[in-house]
Structures are given as structure tokens and as C-alpha cells.
C-alpha positions in Angstrom: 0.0 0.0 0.0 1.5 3.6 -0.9 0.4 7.0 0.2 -0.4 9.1 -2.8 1.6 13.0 -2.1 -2.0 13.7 -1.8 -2.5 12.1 1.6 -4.7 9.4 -0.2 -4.4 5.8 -0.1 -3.4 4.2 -3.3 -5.6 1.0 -3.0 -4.5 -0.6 -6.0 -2.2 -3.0 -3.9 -3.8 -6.6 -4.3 -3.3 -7.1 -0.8 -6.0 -4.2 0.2 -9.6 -5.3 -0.2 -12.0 -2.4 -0.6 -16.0 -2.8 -0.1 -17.8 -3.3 -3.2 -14.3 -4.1 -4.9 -14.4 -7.4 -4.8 -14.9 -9.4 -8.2 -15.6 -12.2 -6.3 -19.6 -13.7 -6.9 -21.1 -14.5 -3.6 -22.2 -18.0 -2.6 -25.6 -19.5 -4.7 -28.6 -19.9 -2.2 -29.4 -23.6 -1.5 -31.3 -24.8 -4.0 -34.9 -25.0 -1.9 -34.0 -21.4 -0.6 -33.8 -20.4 -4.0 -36.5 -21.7 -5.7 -38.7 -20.6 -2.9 -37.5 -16.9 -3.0 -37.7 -17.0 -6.8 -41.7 -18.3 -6.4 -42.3 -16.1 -3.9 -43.0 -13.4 -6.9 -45.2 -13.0 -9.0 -44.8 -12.8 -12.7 -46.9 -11.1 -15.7 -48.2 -13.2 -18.5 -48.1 -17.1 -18.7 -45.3 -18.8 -18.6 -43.8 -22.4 -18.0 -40.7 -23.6 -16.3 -38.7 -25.5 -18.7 -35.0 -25.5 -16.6 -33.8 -25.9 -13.6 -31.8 -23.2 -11.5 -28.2 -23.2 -12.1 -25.4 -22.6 -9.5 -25.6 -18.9 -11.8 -28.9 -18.4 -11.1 -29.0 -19.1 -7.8 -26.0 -16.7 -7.2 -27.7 -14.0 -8.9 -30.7 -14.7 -6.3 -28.5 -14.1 -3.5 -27.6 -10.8 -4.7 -31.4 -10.5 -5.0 -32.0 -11.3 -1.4 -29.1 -9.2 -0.3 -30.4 -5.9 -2.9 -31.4 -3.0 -1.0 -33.5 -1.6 -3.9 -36.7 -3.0 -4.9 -35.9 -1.9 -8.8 -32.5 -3.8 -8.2 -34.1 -6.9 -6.4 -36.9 -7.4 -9.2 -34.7 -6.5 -11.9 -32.4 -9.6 -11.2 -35.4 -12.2 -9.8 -37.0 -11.2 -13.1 -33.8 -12.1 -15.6 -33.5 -15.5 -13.5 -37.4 -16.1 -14.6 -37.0 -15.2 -17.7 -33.9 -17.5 -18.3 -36.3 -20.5 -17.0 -39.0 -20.2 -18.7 -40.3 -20.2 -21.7 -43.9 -18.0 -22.5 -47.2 -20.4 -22.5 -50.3 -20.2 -25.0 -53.3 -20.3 -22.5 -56.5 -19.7 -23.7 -58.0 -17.4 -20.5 -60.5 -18.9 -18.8 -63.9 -17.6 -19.2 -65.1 -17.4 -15.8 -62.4 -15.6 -15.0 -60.9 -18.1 -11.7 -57.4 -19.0 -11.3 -56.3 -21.8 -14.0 -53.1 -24.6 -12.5 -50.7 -24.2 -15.6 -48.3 -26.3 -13.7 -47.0 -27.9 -10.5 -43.1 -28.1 -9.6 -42.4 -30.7 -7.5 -39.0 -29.7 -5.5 -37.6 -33.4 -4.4 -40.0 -36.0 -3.2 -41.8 -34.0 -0.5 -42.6 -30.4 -1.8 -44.6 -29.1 -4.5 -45.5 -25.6 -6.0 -48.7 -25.3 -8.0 -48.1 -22.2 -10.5 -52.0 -20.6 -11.4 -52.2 -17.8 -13.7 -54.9 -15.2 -12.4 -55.9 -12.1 -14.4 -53.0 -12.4 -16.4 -50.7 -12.6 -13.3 -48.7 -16.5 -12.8 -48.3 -16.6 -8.8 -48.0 -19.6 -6.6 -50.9 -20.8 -4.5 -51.0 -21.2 -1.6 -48.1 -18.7 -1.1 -44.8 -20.9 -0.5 -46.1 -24.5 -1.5 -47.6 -27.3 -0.6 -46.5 -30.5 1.3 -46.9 -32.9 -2.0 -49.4 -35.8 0.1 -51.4 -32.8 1.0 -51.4 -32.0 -2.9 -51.9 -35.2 -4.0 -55.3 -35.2 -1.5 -56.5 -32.0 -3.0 -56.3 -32.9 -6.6 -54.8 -36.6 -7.0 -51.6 -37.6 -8.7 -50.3 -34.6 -10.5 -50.5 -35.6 -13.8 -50.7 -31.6 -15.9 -47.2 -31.0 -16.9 -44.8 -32.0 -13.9 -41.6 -30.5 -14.2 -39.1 -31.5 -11.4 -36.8 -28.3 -10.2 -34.4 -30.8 -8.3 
């Protein structure tokens, strides 16, 4: 580390970490954290999850998580969607009620039922559903299971 004739530090030294000046990525959520946080949203227009979260993806969460702007924290949740999905043809459902486009099963044990609702794709109930308790409500998923695992 030098002192500039300026009285400043010159910080270019590689053994001086500065905030924010770190090109390191953080560390990707766990994979249920993620997908959890990530469904937590909702999201315009239909859409269907075709991937599965990469280490990438769930790094860029964490710096979702972590933003302290809302325009920041949607802007990156929202390029994660996107990257997953692929956009749906639904016809819209003419009395109007929430339609199930599809159900993502996390593991054996979890499940996230994605319903689009006046143009809106959201999970319901917020945060999932134990998958017995899913498979009580409306039998063996059959409609388009993608597994997120």
C-alpha cells in the first residue's frame, strides 16, 4: 500500500480489499431457498418452467436477497425467470378463476402449484404445498410435472 503525495491511499495494492471491490460472486442460495424466494414473486403473463436453476442463477438470487432496492431486487429475480422459462399459449378462462398451468415438484416432498390469475402466474397457496397434501386436493399430478431438483 502507498500513500499518494496527496495524503490518499493508493488501494490498487492486491493485498487491500476495498467494499464493493471485490470481483468475487457471492455464494448461490441452497437450491430450496432459492426456488422458494424465486416463487415467492409473481410474474406477468403465462409462462412455464422448462430449466432448472443453475449454480448462476441461484448466485444472482443471493444478490437479489441481499439488494437494498426493490428496482434492483426485481430487476435480477425477473432475468432469473425469464432464463427458465419459456412463455405459455393459454387460452384465459372464461369465468375468470385462477387456472393450474403447472406444479413443480421440489424433491419428493414439496410441491409448487403455478396458477395464472388475471394475467398474473403466482403460486398458490403462497410458498407451497406439502406434496401428500397436494396429492389429496387434486390426485396424482399428472398436468405438466416438471421437477426443479
Amino acid at each position: 500500500m502507498r500513500v499518494a503525495t496527496d495524503g490518499f491511499l493508493d488501494t490498487r495494492d492486491d493485498l487491500v480489499r476495498m467494499p464493493g471491490l471485490a470481483d468475487t460472486e457471492p455464494e448461490p442460495l441452497p437450491e430450496r431457498e432459492a426456488l422458494s424466494f424465486l416463487l415467492s414473486h409473481a410474474f406477468p403473463g403465462p409462462r412455464r418452467i422448462v430449466r432448472g436453476l443453475t449454480p448462476q442463477h441461484r448466485g444472482t438470487l443471493q444478490r437479489a436477497v441481499w439488494a437494498d432496492s426493490v428496482n434492483i431486487r426485481m430487476g435480477l429475480v425477473d432475468r432469473v425467470w425469464r432464463a427458465i422459462t419459456e412463455p405459455a399459449t393459454v387460452s384465459p378462462s372464461p369465468s375468470g378463476e385462477p387456472q393450474l398451468l403447472q406444479i413443480v415438484l421440489y424433491g419428493d416432498t414439496w410441491a409448487y402449484p403455478l396458477y395464472l390469475e388475471k394475467g398474473t402466474m403466482r403460486v398458490a397457496p403462497c410458498g407451497g404445498l406439502p406434496l401428500g397434501e397436494l396429492k389429496k386436493k387434486r390426485g396424482t399430478p399428472r398436468i405438466d410435472v416438471r421437477s426443479a431438483a
